[in-house]
N, CA, C, O and CB atoms as a CASP TS submission, in Angstrom:
PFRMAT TS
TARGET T0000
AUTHOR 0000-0000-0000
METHOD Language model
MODEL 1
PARENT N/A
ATOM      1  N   UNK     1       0.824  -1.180   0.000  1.00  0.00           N
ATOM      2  CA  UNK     1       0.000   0.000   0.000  1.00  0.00           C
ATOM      3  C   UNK     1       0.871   1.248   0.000  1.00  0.00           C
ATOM      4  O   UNK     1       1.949   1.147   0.585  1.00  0.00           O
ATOM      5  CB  UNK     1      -0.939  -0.004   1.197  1.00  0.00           C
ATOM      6  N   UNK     2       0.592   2.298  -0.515  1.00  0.00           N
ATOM      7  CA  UNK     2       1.242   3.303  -0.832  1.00  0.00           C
ATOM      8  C   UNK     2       0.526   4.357   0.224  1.00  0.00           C
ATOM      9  O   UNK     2      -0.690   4.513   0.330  1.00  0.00           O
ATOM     10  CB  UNK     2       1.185   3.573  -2.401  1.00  0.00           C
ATOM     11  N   UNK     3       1.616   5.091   1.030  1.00  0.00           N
ATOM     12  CA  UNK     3       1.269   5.952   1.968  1.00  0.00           C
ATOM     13  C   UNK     3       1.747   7.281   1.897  1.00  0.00           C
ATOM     14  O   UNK     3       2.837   7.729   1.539  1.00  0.00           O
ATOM     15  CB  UNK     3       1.576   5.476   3.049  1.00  0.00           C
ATOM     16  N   UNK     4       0.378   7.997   2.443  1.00  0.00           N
ATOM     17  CA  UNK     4       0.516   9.793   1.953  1.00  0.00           C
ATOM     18  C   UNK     4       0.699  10.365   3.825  1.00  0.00           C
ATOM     19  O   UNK     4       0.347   9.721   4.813  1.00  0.00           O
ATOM     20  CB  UNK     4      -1.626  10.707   0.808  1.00  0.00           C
ATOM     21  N   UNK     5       1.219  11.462   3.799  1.00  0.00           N
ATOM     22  CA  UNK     5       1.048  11.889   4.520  1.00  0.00           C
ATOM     23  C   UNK     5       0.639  13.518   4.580  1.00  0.00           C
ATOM     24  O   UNK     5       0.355  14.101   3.534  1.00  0.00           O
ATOM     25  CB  UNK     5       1.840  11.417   4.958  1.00  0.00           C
ATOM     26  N   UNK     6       0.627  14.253   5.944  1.00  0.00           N
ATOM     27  CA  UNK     6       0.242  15.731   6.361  1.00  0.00           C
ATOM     28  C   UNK     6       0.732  16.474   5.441  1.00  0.00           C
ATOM     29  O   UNK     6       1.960  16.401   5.406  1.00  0.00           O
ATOM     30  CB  UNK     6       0.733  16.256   7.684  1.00  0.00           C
ATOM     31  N   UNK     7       0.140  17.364   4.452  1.00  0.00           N
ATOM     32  CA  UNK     7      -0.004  18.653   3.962  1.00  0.00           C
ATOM     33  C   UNK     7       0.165  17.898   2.551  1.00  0.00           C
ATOM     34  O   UNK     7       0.058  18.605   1.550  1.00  0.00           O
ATOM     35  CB  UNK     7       1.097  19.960   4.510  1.00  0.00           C
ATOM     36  N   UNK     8       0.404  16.610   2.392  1.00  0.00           N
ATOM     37  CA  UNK     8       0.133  15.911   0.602  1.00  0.00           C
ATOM     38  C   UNK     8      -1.275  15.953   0.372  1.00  0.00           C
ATOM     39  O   UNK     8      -2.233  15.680   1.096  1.00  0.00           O
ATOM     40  CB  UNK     8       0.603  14.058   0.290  1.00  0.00           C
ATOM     41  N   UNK     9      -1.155  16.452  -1.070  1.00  0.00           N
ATOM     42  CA  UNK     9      -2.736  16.448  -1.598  1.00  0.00           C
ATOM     43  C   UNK     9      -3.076  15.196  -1.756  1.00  0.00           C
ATOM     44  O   UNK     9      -2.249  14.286  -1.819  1.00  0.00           O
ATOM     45  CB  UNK     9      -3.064  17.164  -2.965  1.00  0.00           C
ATOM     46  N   UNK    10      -4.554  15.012  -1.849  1.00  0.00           N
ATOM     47  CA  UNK    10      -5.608  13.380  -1.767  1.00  0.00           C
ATOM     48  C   UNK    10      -5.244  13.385  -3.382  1.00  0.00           C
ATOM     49  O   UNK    10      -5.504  14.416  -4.003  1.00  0.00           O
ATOM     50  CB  UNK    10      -7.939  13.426  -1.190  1.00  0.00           C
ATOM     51  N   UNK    11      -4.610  12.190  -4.128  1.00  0.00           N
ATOM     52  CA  UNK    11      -5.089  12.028  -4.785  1.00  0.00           C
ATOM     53  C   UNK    11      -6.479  11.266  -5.791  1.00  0.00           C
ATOM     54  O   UNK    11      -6.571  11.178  -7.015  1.00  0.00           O
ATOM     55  CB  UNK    11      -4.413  12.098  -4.696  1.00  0.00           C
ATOM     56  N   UNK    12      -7.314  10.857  -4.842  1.00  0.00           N
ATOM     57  CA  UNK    12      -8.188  10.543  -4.927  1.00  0.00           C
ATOM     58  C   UNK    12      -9.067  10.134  -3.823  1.00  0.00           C
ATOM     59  O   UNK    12      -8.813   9.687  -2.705  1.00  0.00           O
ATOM     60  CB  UNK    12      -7.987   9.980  -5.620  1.00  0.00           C
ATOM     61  N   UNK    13     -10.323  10.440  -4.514  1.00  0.00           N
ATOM     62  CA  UNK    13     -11.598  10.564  -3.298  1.00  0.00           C
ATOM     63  C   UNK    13     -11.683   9.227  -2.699  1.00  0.00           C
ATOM     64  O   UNK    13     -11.827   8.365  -3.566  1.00  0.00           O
ATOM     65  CB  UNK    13     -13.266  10.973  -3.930  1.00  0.00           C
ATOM     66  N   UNK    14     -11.643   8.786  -1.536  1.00  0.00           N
ATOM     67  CA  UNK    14     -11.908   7.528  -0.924  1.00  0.00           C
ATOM     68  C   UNK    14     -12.071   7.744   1.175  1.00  0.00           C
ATOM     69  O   UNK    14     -12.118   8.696   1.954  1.00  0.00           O
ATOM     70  CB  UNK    14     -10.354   6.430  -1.558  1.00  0.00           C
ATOM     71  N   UNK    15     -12.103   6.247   1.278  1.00  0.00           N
ATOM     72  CA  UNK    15     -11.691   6.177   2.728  1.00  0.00           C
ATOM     73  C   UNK    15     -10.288   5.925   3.245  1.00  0.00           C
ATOM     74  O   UNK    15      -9.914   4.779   2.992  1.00  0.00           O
ATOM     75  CB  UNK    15     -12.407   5.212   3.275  1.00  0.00           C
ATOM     76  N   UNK    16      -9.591   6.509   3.758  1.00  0.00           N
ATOM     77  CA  UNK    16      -8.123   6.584   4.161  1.00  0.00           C
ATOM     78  C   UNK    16      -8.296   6.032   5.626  1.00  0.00           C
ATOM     79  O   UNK    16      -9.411   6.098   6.142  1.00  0.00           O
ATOM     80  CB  UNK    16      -7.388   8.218   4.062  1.00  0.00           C
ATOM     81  N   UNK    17      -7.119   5.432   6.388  1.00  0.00           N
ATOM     82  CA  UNK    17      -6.963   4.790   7.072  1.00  0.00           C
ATOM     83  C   UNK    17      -5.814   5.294   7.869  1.00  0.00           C
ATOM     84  O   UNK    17      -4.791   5.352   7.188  1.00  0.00           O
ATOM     85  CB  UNK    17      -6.997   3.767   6.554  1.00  0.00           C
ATOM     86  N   UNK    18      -5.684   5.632   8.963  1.00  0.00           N
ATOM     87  CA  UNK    18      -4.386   5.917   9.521  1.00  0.00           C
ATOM     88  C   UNK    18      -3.709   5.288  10.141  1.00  0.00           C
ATOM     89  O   UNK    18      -3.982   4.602  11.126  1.00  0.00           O
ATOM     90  CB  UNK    18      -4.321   6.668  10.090  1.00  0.00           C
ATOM     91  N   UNK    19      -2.102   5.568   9.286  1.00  0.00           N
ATOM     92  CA  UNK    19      -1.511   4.477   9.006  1.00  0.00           C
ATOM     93  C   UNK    19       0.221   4.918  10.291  1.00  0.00           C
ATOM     94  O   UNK    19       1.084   4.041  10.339  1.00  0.00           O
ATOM     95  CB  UNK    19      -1.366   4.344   6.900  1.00  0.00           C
ATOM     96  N   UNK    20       0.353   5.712  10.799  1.00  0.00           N
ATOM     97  CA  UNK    20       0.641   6.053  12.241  1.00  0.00           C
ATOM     98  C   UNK    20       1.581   7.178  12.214  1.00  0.00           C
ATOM     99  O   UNK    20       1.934   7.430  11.062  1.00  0.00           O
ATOM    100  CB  UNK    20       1.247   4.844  13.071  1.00  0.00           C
ATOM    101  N   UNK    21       2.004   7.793  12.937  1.00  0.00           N
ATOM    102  CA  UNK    21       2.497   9.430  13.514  1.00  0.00           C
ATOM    103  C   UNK    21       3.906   9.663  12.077  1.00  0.00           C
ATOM    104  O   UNK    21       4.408   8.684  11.524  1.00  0.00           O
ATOM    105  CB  UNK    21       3.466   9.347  15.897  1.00  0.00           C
ATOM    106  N   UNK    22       4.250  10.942  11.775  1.00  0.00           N
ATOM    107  CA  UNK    22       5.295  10.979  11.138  1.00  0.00           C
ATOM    108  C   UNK    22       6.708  10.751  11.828  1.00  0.00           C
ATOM    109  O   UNK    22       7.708  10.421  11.190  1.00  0.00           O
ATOM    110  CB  UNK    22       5.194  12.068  10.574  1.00  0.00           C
ATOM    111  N   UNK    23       6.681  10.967  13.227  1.00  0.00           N
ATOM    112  CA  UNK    23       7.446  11.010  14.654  1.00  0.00           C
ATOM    113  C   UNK    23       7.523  10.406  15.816  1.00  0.00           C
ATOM    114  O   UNK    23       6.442   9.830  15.700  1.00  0.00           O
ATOM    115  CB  UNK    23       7.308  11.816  15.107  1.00  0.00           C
ATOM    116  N   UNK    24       7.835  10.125  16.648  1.00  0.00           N
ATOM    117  CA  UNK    24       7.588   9.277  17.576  1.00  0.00           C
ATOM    118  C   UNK    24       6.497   9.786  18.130  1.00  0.00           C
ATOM    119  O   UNK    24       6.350  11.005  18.043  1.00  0.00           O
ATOM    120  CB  UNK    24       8.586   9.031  18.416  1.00  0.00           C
ATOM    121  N   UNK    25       5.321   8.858  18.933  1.00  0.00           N
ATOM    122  CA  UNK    25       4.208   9.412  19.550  1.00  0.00           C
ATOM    123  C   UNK    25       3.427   8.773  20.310  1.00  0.00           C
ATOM    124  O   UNK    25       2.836   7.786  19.873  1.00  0.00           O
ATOM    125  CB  UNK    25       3.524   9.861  18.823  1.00  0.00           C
ATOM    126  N   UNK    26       3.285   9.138  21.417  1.00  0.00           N
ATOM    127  CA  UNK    26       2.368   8.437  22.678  1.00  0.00           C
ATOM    128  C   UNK    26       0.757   8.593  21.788  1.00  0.00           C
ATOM    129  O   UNK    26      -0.183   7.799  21.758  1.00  0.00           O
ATOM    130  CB  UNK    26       2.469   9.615  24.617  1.00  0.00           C
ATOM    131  N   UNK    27       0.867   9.501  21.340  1.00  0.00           N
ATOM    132  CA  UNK    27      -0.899   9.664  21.157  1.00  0.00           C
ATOM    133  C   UNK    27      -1.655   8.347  20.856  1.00  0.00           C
ATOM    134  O   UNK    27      -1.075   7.779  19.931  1.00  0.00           O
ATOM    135  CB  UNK    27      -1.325  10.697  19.790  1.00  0.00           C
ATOM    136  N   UNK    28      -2.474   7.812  21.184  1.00  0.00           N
ATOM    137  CA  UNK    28      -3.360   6.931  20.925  1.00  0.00           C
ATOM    138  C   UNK    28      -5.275   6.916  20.167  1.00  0.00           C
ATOM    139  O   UNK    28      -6.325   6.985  20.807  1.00  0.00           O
ATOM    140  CB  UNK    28      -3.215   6.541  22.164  1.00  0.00           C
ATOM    141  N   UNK    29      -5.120   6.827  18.963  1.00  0.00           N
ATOM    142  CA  UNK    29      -6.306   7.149  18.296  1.00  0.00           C
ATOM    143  C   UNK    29      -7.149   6.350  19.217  1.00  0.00           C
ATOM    144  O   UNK    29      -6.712   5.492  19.984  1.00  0.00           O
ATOM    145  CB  UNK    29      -6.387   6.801  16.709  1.00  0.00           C
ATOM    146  N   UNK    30      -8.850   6.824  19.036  1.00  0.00           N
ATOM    147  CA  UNK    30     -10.074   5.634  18.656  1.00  0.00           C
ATOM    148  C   UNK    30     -10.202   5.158  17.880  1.00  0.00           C
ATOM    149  O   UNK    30      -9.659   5.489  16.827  1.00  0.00           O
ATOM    150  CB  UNK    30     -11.132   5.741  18.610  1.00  0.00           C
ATOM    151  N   UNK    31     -10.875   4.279  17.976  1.00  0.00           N
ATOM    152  CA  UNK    31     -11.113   3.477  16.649  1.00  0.00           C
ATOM    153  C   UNK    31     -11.579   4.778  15.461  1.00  0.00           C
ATOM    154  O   UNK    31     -11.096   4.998  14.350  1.00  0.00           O
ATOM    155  CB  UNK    31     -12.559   2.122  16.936  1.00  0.00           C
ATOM    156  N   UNK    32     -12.648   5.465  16.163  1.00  0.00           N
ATOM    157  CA  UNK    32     -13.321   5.978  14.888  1.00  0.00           C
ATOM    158  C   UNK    32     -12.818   7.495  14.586  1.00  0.00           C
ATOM    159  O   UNK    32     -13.528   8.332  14.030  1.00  0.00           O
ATOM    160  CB  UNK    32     -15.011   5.942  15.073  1.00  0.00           C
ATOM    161  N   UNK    33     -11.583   7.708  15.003  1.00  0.00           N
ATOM    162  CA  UNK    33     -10.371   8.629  14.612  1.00  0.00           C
ATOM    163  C   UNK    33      -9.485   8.108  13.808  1.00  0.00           C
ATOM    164  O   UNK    33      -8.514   8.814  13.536  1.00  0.00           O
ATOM    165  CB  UNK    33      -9.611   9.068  15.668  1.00  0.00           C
ATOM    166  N   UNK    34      -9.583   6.662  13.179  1.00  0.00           N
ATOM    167  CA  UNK    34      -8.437   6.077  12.440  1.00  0.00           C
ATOM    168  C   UNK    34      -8.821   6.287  10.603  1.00  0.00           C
ATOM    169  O   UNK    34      -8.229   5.961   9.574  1.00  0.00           O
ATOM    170  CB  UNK    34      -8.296   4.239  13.004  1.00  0.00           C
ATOM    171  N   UNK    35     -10.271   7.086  10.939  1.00  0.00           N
ATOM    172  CA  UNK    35     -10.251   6.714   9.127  1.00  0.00           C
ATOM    173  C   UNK    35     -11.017   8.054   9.216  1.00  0.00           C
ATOM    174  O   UNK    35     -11.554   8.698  10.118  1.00  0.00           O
ATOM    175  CB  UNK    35     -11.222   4.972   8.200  1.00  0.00           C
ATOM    176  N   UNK    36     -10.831   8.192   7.895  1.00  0.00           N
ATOM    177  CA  UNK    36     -11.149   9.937   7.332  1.00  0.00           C
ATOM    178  C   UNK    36     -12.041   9.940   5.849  1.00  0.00           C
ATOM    179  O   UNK    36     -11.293   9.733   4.894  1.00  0.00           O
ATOM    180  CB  UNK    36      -9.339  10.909   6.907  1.00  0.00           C
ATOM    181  N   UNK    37     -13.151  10.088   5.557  1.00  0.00           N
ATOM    182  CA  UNK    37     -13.459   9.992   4.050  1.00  0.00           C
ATOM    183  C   UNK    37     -13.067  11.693   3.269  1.00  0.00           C
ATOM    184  O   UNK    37     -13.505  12.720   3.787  1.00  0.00           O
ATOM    185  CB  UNK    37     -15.383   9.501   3.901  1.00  0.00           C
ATOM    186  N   UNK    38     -12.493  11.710   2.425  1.00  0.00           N
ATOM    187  CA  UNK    38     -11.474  12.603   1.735  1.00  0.00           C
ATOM    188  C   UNK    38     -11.803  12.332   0.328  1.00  0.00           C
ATOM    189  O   UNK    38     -11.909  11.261  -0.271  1.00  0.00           O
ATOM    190  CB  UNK    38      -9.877  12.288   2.093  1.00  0.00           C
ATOM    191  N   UNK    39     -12.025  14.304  -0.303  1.00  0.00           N
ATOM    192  CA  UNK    39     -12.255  14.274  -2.056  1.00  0.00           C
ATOM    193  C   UNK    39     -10.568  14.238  -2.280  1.00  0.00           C
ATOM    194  O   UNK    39      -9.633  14.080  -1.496  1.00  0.00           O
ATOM    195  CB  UNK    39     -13.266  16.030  -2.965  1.00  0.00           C
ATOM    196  N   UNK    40     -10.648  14.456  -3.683  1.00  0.00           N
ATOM    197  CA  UNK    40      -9.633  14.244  -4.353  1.00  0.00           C
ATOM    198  C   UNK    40      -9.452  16.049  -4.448  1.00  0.00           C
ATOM    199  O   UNK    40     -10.364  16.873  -4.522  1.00  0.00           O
ATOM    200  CB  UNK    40      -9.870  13.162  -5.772  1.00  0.00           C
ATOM    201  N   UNK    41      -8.073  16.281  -4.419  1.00  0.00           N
ATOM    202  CA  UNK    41      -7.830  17.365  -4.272  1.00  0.00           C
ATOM    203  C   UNK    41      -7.589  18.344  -3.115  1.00  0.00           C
ATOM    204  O   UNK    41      -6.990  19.418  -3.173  1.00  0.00           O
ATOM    205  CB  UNK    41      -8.468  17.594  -4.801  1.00  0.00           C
ATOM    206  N   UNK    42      -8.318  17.624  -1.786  1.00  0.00           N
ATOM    207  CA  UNK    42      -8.170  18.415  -0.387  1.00  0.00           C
ATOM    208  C   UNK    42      -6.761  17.858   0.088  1.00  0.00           C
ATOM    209  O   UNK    42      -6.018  17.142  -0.583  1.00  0.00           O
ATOM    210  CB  UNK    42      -9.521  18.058   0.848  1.00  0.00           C
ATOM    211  N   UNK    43      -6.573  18.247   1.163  1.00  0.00           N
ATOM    212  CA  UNK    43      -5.326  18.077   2.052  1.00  0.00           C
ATOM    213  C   UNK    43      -5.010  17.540   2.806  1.00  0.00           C
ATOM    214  O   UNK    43      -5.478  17.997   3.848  1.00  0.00           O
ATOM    215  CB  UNK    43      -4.992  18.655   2.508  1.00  0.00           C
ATOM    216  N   UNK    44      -3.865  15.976   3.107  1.00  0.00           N
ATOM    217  CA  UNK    44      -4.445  15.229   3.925  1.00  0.00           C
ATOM    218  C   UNK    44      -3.782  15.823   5.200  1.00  0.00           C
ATOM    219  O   UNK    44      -2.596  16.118   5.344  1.00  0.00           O
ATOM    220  CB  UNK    44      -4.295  13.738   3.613  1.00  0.00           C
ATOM    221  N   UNK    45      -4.887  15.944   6.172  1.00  0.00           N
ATOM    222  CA  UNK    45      -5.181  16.041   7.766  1.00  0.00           C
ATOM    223  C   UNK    45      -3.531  15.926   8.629  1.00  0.00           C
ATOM    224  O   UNK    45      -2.534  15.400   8.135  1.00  0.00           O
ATOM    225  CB  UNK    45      -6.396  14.479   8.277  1.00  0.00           C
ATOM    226  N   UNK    46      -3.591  16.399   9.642  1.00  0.00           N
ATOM    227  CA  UNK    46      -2.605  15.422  10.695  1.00  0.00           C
ATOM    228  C   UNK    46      -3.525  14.864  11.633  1.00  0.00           C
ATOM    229  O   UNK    46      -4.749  14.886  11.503  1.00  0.00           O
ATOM    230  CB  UNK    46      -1.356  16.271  11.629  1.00  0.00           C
ATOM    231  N   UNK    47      -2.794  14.289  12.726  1.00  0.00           N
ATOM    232  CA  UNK    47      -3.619  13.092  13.544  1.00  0.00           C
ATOM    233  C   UNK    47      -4.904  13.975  13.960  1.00  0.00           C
ATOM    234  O   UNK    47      -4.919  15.204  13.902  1.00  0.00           O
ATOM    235  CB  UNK    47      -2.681  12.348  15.105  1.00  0.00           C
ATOM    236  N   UNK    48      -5.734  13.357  14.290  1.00  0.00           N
ATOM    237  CA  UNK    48      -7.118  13.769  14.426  1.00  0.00           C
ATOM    238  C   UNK    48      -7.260  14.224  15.883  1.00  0.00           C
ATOM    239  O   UNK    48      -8.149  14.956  16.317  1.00  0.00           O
ATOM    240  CB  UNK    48      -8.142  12.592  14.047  1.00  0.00           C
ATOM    241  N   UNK    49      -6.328  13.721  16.519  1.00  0.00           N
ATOM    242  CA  UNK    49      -6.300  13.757  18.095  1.00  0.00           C
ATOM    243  C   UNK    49      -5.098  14.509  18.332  1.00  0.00           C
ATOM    244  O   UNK    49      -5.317  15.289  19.259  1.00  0.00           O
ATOM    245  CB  UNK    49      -6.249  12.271  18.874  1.00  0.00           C
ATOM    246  N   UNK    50      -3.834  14.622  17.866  1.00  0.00           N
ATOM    247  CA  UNK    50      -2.481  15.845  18.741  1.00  0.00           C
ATOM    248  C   UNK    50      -2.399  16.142  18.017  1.00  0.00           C
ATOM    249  O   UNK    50      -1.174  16.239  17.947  1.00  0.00           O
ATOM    250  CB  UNK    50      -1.089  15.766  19.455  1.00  0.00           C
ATOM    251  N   UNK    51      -2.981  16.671  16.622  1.00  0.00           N
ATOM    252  CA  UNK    51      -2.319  17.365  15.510  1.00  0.00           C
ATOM    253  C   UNK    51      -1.325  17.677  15.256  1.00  0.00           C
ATOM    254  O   UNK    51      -0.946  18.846  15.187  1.00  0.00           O
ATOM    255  CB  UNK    51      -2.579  18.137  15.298  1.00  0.00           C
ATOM    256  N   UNK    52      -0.404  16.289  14.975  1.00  0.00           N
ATOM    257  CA  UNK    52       1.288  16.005  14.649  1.00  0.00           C
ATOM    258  C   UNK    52       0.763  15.552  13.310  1.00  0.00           C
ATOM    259  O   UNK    52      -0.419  15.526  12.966  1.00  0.00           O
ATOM    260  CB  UNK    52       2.396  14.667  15.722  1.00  0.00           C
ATOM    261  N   UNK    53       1.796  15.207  12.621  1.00  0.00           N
ATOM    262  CA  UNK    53       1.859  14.987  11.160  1.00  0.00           C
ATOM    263  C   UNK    53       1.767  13.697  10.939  1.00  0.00           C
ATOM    264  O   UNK    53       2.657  13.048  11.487  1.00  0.00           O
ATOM    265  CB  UNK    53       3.015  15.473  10.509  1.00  0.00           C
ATOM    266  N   UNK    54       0.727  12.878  10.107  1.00  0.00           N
ATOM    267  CA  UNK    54       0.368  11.651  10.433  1.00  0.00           C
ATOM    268  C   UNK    54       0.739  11.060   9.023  1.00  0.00           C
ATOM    269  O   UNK    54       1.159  11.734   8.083  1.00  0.00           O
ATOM    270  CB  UNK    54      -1.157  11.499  10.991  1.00  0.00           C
ATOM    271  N   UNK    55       0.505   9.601   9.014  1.00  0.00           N
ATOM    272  CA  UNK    55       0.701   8.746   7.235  1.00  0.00           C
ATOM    273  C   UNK    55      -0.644   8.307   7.245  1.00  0.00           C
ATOM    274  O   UNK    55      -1.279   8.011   8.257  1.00  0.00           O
ATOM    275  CB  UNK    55       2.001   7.105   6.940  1.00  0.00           C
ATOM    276  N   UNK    56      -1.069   8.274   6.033  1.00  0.00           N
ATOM    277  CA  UNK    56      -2.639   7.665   5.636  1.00  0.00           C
ATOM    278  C   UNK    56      -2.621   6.613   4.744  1.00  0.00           C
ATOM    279  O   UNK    56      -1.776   6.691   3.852  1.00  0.00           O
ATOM    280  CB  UNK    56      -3.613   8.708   4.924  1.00  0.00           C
ATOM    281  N   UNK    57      -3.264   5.754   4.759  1.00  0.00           N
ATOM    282  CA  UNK    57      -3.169   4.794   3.478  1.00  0.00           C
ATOM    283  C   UNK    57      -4.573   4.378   2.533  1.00  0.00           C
ATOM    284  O   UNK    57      -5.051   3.457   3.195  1.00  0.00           O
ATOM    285  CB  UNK    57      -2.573   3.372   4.069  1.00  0.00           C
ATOM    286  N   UNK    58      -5.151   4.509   1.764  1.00  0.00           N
ATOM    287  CA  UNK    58      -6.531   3.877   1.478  1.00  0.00           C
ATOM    288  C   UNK    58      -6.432   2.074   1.179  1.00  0.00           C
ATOM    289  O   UNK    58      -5.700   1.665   0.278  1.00  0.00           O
ATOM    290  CB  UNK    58      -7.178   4.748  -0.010  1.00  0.00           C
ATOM    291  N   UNK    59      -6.911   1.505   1.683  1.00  0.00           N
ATOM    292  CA  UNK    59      -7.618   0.132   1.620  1.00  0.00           C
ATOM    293  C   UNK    59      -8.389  -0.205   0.587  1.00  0.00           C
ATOM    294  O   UNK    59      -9.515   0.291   0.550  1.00  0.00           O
ATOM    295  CB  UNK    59      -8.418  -0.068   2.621  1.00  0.00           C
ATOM    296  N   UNK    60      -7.951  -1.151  -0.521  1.00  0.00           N
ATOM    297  CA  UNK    60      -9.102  -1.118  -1.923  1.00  0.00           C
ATOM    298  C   UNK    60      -9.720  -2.665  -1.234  1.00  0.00           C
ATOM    299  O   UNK    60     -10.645  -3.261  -1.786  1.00  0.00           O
ATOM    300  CB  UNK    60      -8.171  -1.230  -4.141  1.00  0.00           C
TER
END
């Protein structure tokens, strides 16, 4: 799987999955903080919870 991370554009509209911190990090998601639905063209997010710079992956 090919992984995007914080301030890379979506290249395509789907469900993304987070795929874990750019840095070392205690933070601990919820479950339903681990996935993001995202158009094509927006910006992908950092963590949903410490807003550090996160990796995303989509799941086909």
């Amino acid at each position: 799987m090919v992984k995007f991370h914080t301030a890379q554009g979506v290249p395509s509209t789907g469900v993304y999955h987070f795929a874990g911190h750019m840095q070392n990090s205690s933070c601990q998601l919820q479950e339903n903080e681990k996935r993001i639905e995202i158009v094509a063209g927006e910006i992908f997010p950092p963590c949903l919870r410490c807003k550090a710079g996160a990796f995303w992956e989509i799941r086909l």
